[in-house]
PyMOL commands that place a pseudoatom at each C-alpha (Angstrom):
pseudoatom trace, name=CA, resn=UNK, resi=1, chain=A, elem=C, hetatm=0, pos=[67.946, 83.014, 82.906]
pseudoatom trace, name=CA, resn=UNK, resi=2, chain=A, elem=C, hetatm=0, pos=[71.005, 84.681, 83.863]
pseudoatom trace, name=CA, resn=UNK, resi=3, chain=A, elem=C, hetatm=0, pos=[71.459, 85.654, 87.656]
pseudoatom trace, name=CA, resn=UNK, resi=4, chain=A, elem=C, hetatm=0, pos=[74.187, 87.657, 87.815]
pseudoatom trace, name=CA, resn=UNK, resi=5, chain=A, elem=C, hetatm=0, pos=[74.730, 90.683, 89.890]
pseudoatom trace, name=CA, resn=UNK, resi=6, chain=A, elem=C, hetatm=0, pos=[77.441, 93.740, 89.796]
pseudoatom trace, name=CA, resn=UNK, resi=7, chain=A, elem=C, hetatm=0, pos=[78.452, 95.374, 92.530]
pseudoatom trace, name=CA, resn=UNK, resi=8, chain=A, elem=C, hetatm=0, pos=[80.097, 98.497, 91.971]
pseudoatom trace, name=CA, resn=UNK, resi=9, chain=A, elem=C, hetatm=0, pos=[80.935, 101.713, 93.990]
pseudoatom trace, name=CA, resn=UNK, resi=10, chain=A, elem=C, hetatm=0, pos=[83.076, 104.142, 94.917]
pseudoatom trace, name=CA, resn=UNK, resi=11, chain=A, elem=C, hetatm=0, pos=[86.281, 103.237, 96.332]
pseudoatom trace, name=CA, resn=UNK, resi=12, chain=A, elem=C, hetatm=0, pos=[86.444, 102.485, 99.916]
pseudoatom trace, name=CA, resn=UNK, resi=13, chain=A, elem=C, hetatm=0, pos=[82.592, 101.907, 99.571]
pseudoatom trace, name=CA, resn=UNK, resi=14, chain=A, elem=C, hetatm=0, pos=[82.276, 98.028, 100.920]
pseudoatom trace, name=CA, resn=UNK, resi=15, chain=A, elem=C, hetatm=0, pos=[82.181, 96.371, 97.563]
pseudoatom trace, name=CA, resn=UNK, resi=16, chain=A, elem=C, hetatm=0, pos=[85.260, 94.108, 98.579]
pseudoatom trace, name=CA, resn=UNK, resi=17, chain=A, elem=C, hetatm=0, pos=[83.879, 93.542, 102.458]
pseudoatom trace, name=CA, resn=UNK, resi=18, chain=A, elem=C, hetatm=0, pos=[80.364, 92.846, 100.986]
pseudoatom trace, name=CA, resn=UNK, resi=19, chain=A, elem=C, hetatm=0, pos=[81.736, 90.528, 98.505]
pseudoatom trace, name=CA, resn=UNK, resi=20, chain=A, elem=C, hetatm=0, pos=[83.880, 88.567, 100.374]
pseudoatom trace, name=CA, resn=UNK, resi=21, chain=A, elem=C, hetatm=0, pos=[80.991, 87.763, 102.549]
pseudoatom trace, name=CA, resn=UNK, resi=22, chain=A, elem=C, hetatm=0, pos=[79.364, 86.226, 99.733]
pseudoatom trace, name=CA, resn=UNK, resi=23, chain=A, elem=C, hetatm=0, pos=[82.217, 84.197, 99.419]
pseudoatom trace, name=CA, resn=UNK, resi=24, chain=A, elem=C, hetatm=0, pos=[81.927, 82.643, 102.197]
pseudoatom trace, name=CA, resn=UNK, resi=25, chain=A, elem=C, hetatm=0, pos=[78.487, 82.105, 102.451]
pseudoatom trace, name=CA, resn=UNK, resi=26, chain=A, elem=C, hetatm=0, pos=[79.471, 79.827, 99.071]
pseudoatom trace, name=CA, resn=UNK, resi=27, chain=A, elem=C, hetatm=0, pos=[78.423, 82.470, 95.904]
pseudoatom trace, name=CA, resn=UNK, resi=28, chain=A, elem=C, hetatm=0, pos=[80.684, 82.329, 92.956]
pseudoatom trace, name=CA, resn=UNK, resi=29, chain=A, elem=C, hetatm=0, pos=[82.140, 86.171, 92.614]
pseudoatom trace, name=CA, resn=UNK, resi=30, chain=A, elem=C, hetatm=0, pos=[84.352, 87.295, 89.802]
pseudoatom trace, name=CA, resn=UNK, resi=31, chain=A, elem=C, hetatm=0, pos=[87.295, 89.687, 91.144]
pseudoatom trace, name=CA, resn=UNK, resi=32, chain=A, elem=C, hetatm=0, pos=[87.564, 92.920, 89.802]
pseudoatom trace, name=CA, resn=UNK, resi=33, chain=A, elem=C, hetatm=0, pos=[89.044, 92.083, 86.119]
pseudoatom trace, name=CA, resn=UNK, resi=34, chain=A, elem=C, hetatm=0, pos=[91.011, 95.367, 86.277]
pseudoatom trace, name=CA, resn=UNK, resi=35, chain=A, elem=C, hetatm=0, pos=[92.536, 95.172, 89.779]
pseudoatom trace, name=CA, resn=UNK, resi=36, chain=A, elem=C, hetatm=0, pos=[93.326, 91.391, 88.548]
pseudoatom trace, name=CA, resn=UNK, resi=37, chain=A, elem=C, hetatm=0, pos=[94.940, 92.774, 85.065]
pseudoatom trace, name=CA, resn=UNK, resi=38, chain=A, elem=C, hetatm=0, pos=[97.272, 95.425, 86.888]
pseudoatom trace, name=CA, resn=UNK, resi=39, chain=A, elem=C, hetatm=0, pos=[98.554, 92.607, 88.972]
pseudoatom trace, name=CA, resn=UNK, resi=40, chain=A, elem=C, hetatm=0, pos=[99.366, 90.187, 86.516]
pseudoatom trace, name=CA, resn=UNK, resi=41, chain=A, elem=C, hetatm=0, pos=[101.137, 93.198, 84.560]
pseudoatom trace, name=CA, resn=UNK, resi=42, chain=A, elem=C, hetatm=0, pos=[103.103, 94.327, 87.203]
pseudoatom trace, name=CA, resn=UNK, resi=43, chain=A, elem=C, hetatm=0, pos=[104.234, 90.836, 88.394]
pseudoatom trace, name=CA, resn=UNK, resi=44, chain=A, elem=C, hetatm=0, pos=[105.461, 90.539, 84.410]
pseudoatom trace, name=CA, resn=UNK, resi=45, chain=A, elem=C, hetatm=0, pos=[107.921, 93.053, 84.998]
pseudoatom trace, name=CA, resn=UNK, resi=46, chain=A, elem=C, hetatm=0, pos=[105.542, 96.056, 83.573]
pseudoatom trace, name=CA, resn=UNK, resi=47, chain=A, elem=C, hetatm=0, pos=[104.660, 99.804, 85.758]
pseudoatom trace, name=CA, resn=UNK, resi=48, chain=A, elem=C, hetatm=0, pos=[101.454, 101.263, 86.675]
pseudoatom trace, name=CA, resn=UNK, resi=49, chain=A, elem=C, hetatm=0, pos=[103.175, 104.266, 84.959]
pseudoatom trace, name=CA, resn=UNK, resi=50, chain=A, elem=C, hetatm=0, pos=[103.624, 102.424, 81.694]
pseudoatom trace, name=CA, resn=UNK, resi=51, chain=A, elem=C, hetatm=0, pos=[100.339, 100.749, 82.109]
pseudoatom trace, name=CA, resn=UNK, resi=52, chain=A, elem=C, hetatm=0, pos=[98.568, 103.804, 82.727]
pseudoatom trace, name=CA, resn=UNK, resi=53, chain=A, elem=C, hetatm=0, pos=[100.175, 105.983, 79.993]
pseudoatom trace, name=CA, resn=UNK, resi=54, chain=A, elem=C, hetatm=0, pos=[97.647, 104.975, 77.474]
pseudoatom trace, name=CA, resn=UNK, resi=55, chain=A, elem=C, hetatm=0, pos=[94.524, 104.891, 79.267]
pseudoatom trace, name=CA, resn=UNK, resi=56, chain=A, elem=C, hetatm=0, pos=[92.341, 104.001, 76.342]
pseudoatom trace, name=CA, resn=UNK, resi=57, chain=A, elem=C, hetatm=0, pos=[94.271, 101.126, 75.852]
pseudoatom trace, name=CA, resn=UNK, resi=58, chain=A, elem=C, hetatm=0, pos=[94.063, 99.743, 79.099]
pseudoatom trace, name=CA, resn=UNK, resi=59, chain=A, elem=C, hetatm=0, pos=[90.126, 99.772, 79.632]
pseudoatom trace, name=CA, resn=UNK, resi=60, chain=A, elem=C, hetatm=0, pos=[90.080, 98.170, 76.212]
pseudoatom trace, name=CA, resn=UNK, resi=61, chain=A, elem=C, hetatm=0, pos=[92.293, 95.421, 77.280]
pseudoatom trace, name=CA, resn=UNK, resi=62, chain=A, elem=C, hetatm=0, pos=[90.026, 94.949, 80.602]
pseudoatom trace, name=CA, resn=UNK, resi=63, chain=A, elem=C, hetatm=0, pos=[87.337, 94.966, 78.448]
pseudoatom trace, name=CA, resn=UNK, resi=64, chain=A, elem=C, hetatm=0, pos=[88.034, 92.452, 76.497]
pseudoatom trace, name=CA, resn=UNK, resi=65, chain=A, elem=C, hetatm=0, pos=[88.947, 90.134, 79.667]
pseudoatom trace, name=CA, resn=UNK, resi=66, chain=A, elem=C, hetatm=0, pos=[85.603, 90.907, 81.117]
pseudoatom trace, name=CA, resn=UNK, resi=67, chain=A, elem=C, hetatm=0, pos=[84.239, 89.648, 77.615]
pseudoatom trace, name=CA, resn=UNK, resi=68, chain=A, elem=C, hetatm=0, pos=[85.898, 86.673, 77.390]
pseudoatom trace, name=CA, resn=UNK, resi=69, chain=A, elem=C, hetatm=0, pos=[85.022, 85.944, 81.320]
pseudoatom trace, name=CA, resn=UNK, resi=70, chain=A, elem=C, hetatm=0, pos=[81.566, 86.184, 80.848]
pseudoatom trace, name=CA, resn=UNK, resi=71, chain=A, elem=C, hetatm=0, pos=[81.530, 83.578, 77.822]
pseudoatom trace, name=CA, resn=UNK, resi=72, chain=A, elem=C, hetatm=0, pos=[83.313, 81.371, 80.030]
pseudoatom trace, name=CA, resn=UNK, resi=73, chain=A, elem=C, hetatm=0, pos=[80.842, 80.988, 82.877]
pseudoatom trace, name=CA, resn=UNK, resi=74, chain=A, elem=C, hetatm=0, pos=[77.798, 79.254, 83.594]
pseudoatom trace, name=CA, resn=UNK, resi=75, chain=A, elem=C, hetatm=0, pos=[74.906, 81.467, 82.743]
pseudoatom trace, name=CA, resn=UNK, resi=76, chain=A, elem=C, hetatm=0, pos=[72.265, 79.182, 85.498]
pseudoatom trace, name=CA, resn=UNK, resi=77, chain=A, elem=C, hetatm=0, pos=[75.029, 79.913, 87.929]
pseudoatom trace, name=CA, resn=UNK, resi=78, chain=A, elem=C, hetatm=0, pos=[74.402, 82.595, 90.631]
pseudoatom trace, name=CA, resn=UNK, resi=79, chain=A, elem=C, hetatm=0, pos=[77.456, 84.711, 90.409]
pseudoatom trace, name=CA, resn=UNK, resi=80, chain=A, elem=C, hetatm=0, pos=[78.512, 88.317, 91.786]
pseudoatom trace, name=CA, resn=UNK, resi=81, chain=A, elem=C, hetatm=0, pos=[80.697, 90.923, 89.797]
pseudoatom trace, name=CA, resn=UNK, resi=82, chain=A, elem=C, hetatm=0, pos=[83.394, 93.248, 91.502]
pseudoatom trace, name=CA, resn=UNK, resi=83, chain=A, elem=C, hetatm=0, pos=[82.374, 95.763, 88.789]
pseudoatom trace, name=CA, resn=UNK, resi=84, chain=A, elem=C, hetatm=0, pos=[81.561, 94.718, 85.117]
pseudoatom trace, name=CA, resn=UNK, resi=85, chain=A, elem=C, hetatm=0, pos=[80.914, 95.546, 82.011]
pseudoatom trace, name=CA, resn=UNK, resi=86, chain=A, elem=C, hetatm=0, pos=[78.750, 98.836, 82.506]
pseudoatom trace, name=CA, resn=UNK, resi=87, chain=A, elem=C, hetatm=0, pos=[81.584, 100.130, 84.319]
pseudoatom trace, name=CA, resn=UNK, resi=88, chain=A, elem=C, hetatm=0, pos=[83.689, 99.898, 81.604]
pseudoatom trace, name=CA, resn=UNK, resi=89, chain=A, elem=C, hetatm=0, pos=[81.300, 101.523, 79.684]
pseudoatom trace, name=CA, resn=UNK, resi=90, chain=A, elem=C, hetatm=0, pos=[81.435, 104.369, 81.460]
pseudoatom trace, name=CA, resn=UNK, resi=91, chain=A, elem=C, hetatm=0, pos=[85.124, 104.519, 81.546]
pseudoatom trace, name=CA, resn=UNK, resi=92, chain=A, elem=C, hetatm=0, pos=[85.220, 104.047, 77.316]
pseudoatom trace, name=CA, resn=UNK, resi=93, chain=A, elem=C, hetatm=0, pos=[82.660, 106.916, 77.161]
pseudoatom trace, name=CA, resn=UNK, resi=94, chain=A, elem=C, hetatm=0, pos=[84.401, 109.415, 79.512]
pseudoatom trace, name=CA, resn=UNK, resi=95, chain=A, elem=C, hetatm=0, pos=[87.514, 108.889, 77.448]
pseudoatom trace, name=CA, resn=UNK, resi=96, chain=A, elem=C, hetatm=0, pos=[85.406, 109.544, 74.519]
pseudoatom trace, name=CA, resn=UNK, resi=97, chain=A, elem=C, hetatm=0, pos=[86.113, 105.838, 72.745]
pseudoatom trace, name=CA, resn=UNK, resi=98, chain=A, elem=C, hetatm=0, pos=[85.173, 105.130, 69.468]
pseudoatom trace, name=CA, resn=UNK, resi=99, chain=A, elem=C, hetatm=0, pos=[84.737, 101.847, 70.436]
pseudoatom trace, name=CA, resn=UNK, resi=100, chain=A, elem=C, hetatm=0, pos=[81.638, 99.718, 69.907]
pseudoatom trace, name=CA, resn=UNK, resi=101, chain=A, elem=C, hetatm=0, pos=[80.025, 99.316, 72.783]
pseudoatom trace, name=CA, resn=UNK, resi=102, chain=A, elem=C, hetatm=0, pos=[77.617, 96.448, 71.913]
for i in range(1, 102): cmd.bond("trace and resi %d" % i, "trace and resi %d" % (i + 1))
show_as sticks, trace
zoom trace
């Protein structure tokens, strides 16, 4: 059985505070896959402008890390989400995706 929580929120909301203190009280928590995407794009020479100029695109791509995080962990493990999946969800369906979603 799977015990795995997401914590998502507004920005500015305490999801960072809230999981950092998780953290430290020894919980596994997955950073936000997004936040960690934009990073790793920018520090490869790429713009949040260029990133950002095909919106669709991008929550694909996060979507697809989130995937391939989740296959990756241990599914007896307790383990805490900065966002997930359902967010991304929400973000495919605002921009009207044609994506599968299952």
């Amino acid at each position: 059985m799977k015990s795995w929580y997401v914590v998502t929120g507004a920005p500015c909301s305490g999801k960072t505070t809230l999981l950092s203190s998780l953290e430290k009280l020894g919980y596994k928590v997955v950073p936000e896959v997004a936040r960690t995407y934009i990073d790793n794009f920018i520090k490869n020479g790429g713009t949040v402008e260029n990133l950002r100029s095909d919106e669709l695109k991008f929550q694909e791509e996060v979507l697809t890390q989130k995937y391939k995080i989740e296959e990756s962990l241990n599914q007896s493990e307790v383990i805490f989400f900065d966002r997930g999946i359902p967010d991304s969800y929400a973000y495919l369906n605002y921009l009207e995706s044609k994506i599968s979603l299952c």
